[in-house]
VEXDO-532919 format. One record per residue (C-alpha): residue in three letters; x, y, z. Coordinates in steps of 0.001 Angstrom, whole numbers, plus 500000, padded with zeros to 6 digits. Layout:
% VEXDO-532919
+------+--------+--------+--------+
: code :     c1 :     c2 :     c3 :
+------+--------+--------+--------+
:  ala :      X :      Y :      Z :
...
+------+--------+--------+--------+
% end
This chain:
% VEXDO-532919
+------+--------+--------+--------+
: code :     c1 :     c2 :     c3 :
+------+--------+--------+--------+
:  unk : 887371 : 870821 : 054534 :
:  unk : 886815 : 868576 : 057809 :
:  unk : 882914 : 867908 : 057056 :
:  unk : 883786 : 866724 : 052796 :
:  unk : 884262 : 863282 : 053834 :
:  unk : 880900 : 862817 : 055456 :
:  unk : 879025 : 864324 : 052452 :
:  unk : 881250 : 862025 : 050109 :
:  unk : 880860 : 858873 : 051607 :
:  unk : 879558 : 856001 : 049545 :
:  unk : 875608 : 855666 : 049802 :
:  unk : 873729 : 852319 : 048941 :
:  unk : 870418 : 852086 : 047093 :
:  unk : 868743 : 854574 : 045759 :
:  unk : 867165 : 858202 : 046890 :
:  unk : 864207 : 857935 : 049397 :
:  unk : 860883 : 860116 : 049303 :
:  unk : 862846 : 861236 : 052558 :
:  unk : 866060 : 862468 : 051024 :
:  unk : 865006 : 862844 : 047007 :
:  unk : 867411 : 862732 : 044352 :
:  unk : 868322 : 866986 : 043634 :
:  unk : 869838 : 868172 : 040738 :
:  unk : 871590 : 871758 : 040951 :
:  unk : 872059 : 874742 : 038896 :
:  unk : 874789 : 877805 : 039614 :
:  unk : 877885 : 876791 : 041633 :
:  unk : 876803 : 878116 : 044997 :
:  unk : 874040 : 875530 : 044515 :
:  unk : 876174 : 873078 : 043207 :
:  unk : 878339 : 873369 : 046228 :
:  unk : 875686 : 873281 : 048825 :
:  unk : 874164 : 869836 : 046847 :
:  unk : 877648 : 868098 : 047120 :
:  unk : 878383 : 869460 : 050788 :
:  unk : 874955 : 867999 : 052134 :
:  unk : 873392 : 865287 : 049606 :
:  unk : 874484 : 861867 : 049666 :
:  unk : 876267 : 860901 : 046099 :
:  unk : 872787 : 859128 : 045473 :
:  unk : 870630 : 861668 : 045598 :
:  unk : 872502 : 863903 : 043073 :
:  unk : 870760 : 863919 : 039400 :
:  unk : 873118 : 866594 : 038241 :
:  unk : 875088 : 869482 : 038634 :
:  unk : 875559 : 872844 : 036570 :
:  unk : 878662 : 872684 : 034408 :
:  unk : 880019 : 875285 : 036883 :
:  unk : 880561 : 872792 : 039215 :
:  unk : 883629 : 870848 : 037403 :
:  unk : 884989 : 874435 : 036799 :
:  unk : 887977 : 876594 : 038581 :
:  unk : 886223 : 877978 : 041310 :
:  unk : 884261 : 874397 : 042178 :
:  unk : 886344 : 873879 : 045499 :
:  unk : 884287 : 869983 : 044531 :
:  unk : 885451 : 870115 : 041065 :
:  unk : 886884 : 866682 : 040872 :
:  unk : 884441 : 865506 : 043132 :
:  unk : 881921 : 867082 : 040775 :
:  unk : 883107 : 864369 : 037687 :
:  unk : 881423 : 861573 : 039153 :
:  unk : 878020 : 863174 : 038044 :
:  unk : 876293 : 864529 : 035208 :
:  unk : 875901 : 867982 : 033957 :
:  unk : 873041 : 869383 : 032963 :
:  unk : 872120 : 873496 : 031429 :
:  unk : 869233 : 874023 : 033407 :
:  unk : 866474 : 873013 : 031140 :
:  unk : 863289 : 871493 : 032249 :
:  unk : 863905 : 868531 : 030265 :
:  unk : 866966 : 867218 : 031915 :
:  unk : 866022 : 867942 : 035095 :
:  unk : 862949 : 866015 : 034505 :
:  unk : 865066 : 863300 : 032697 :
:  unk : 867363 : 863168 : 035504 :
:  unk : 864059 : 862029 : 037705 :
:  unk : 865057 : 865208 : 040286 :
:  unk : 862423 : 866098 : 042971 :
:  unk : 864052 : 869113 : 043839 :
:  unk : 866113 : 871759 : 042362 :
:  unk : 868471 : 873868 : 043876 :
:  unk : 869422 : 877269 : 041989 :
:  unk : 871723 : 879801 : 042563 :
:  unk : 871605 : 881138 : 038975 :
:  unk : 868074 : 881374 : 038039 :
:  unk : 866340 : 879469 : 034927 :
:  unk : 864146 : 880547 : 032983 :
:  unk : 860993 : 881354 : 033212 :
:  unk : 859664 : 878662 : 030730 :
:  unk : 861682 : 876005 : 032702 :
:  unk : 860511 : 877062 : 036395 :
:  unk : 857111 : 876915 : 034930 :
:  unk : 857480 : 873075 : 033302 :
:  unk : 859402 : 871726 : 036561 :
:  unk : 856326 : 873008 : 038679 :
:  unk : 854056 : 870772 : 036221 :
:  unk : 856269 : 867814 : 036696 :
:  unk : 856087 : 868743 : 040509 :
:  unk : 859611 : 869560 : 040732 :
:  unk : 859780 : 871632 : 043820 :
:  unk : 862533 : 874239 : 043416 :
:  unk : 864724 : 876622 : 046208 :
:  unk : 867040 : 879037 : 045388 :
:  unk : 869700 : 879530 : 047490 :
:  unk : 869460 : 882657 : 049625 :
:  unk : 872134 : 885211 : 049684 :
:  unk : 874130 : 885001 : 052790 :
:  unk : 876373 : 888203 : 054222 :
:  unk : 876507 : 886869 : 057750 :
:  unk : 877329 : 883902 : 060168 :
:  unk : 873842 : 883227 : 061355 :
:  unk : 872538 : 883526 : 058012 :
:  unk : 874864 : 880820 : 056734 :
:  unk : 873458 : 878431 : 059424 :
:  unk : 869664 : 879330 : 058300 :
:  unk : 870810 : 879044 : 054412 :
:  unk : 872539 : 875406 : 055826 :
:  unk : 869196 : 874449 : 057346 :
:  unk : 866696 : 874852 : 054755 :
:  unk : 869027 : 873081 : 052283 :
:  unk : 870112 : 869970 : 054502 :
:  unk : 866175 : 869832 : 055563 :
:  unk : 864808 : 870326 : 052183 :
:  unk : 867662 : 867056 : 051084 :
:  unk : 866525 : 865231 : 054677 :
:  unk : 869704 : 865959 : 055602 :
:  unk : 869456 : 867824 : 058949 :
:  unk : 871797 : 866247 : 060787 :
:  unk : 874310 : 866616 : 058150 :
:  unk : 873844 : 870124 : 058472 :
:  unk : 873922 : 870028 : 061869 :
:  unk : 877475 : 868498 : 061538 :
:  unk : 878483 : 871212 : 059121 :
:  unk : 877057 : 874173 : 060581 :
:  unk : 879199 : 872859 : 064328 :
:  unk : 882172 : 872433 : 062768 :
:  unk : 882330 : 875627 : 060754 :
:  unk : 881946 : 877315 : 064292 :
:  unk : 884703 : 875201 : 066034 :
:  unk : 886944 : 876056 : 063167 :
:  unk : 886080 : 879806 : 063376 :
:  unk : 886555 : 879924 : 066844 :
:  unk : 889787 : 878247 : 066968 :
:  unk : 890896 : 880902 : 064453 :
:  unk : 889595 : 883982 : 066086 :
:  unk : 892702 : 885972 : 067389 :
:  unk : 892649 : 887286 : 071145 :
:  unk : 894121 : 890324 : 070547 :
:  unk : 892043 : 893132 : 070683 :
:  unk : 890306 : 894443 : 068010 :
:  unk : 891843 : 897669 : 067601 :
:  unk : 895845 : 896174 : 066874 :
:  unk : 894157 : 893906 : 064295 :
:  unk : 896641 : 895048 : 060568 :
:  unk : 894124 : 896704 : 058739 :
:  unk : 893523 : 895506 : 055005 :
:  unk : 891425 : 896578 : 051808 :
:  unk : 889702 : 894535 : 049613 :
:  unk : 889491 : 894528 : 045577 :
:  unk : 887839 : 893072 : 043429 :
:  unk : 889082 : 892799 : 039280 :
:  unk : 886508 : 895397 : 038227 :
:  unk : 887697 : 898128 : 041359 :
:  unk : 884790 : 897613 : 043651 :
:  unk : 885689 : 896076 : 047171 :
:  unk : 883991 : 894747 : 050148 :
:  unk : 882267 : 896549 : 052677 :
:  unk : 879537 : 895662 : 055700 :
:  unk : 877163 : 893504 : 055142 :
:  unk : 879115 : 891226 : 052516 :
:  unk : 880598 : 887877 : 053100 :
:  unk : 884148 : 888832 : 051878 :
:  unk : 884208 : 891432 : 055509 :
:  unk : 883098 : 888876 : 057799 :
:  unk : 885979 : 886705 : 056398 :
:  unk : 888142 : 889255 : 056797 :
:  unk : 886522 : 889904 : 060174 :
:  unk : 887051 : 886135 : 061155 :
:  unk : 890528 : 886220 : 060408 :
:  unk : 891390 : 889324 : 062494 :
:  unk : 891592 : 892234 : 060188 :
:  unk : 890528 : 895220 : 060467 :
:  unk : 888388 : 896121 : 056697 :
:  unk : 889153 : 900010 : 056559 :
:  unk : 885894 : 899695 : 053756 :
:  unk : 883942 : 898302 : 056305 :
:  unk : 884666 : 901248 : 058971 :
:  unk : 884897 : 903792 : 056382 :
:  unk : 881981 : 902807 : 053844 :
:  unk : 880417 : 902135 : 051222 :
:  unk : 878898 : 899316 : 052803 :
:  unk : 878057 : 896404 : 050040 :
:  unk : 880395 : 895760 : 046843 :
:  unk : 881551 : 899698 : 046275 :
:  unk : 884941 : 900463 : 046491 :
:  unk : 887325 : 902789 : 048172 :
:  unk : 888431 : 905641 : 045806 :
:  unk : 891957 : 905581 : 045603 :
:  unk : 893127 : 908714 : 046830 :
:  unk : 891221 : 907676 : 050209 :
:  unk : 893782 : 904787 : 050608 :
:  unk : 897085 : 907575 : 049449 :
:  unk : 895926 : 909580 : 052379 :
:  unk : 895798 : 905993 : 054864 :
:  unk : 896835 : 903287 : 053429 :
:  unk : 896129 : 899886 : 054586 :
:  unk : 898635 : 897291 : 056404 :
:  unk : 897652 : 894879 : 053353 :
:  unk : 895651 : 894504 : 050190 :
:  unk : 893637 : 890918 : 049579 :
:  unk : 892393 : 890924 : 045945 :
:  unk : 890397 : 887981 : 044498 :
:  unk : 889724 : 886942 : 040896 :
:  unk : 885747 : 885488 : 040287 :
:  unk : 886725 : 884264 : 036936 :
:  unk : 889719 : 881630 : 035697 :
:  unk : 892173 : 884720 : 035451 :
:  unk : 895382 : 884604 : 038127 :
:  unk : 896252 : 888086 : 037585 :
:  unk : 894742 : 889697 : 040834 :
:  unk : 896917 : 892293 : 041304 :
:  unk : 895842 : 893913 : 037926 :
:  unk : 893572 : 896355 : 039249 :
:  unk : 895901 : 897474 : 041595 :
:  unk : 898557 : 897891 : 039064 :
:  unk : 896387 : 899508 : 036252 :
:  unk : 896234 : 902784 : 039071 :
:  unk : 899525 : 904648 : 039675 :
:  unk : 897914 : 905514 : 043246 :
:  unk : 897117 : 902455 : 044326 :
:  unk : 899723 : 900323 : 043041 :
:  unk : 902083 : 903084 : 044471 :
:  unk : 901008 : 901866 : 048019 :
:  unk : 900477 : 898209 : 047211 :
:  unk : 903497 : 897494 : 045523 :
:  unk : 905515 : 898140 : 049040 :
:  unk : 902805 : 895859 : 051211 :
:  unk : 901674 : 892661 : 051219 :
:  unk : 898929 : 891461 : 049084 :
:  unk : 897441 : 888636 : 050063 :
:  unk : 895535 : 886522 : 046732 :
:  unk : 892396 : 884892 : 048216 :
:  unk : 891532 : 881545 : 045405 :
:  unk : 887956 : 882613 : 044364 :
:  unk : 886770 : 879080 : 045376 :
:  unk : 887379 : 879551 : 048768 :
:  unk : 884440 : 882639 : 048701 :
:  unk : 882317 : 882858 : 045319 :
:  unk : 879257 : 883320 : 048128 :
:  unk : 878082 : 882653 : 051554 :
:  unk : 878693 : 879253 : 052793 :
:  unk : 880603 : 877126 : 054806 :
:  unk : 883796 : 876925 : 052578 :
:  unk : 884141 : 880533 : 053412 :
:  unk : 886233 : 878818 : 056879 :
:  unk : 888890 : 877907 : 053873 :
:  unk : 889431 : 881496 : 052949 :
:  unk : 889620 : 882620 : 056738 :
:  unk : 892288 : 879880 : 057455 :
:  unk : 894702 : 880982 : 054181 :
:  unk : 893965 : 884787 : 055939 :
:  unk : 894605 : 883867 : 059026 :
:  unk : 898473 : 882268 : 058039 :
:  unk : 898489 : 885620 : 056092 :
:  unk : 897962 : 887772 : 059409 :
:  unk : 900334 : 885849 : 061162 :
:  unk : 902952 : 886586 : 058570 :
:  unk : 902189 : 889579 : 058875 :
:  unk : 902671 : 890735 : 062013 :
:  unk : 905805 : 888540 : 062565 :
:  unk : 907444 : 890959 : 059598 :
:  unk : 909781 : 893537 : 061002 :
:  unk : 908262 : 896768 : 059340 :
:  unk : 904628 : 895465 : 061070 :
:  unk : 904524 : 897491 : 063975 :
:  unk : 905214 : 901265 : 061961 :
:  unk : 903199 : 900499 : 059553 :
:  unk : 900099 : 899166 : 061809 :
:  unk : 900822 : 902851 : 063751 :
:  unk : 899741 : 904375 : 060697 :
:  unk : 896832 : 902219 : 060138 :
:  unk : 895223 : 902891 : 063849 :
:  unk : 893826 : 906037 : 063620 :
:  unk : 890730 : 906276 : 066155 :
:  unk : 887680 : 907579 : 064219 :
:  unk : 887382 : 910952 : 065014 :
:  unk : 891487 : 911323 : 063166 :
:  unk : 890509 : 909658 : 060034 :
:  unk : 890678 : 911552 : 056822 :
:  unk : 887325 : 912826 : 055403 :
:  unk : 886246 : 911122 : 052498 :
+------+--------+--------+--------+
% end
């Protein structure tokens, strides 16, 4: 990640009233305090942060943990708090007493709403140019990625997730997928948001590859394919590209490291042999798609 060794670079003397010391609590917040903070102004992180889908996790060791209680967020001597998983209602209620101000990280399903969400977190840290820095170089590296080819002769691809839902519009799984020059069949055919395709949708046109994704510590991410005879009956003869949850537990700037592992995917691809009958299949205009 080209902007990590900005945010990690050593920082002398303490936290100002300009950039105050911020603890963090639920890994999207944990990840935005690390990206943007110098290591001086981080009280403590959630124990989420040191965990398998930190993509800071050994970055993460250098600082404390804390559960999201009032008291060690007051102990830690935190101005801020950034949460992604909310505390309770006890401990929002205390850190306003102690005049903790606290910001929860908004959800972000889009590019320009990744550069807001960047914004009011580097500004809120006194960190604006930082997030300048980050918010320019995730463009550069998006647009270095983008592939020229028109849209329609994009490989088309379906996400799932462990449970069976996917990704549709408005998520930031489809823009990634969007980024890296596929076309999301979910996305043209619905649901839009975390549904999922049924299965006998994808029998009748099936996709030129399947990108599954575990949220948890599991590695099996083709299990939900494999636990339906339909699906797996289409999978099991196309690629299925394994996305490290890291690289997109939510909207943020490390979603660039998920496009890049899709874009080498793509590339694959569509250097394989069997590409171009199978992407015939896949390009249906919208008036010849199967109903639902």
């Amino acid at each position: 990640m080209a902007w990590a060794p900005a945010a990690a670079a050593p920082a002398k003397g303490a936290a100002s009233a300009h950039r105050p010391k911020a603890a963090s609590f639920g890994l999207c917040a944990d990840q935005m305090l690390m990206m943007l903070a110098d290591p001086s102004q981080i009280a403590s992180l959630s124990p989420t942060a040191r965990g398998p889908l930190s993509a800071y996790a050994q970055r993460a060791k250098a600082f404390p943990i804390n559960r999201g209680s009032a008291e060690e967020v007051i102990a830690s001597g935190a101005k801020l708090l950034l949460q992604s998983d909310a505390v309770s209602p006890t401990s929002a209620a205390a850190l306003r007493q102690f005049g903790i101000k606290t910001i929860s990280i908004p959800m972000a399903n889009s590019w320009p709403e990744i550069d807001a969400m960047v914004r009011q977190i580097a500004h809120e840290l006194g960190q604006s140019a930082r997030g300048e820095a980050v918010i320019k170089n995730m463009h550069q590296r998006l647009a270095q990625l983008h592939p020229t080819s028109p849209t329609n002769q994009w490989p088309s691809i379906i996400y799932y997730r462990p449970d069976g839902g996917g990704a549709g519009a408005g998520t930031f799984v489809d823009i990634s997928l969007k980024a890296a020059g596929f076309r999301n069949l979910q996305s043209l055919w619905g649901p839009p948001q975390w549904g999922g395709i049924p299965a006998e949708r994808v029998l009748r046109q099936p996709p030129d590859a399947f990108a599954v994704s575990y949220f948890d510590t599991s590695n099996n991410g083709t299990s939900i394919l494999r636990r339906n005879p339909l699906l797996w009956g289409q999978a099991r003869t196309r690629p299925i590209i394994h996305v490290p949850g890291k690289y997109w537990n939510c909207g943020s700037p490390l979603l660039v490291d998920a496009v890049e592992l899709l874009v080498a995917e793509r590339r694959k691809l569509i250097a394989s042999p069997t590409y171009r009958a199978s992407s015939s299949r896949a390009s249906l205009s919208r008036s010849q798609r199967p109903s639902p």
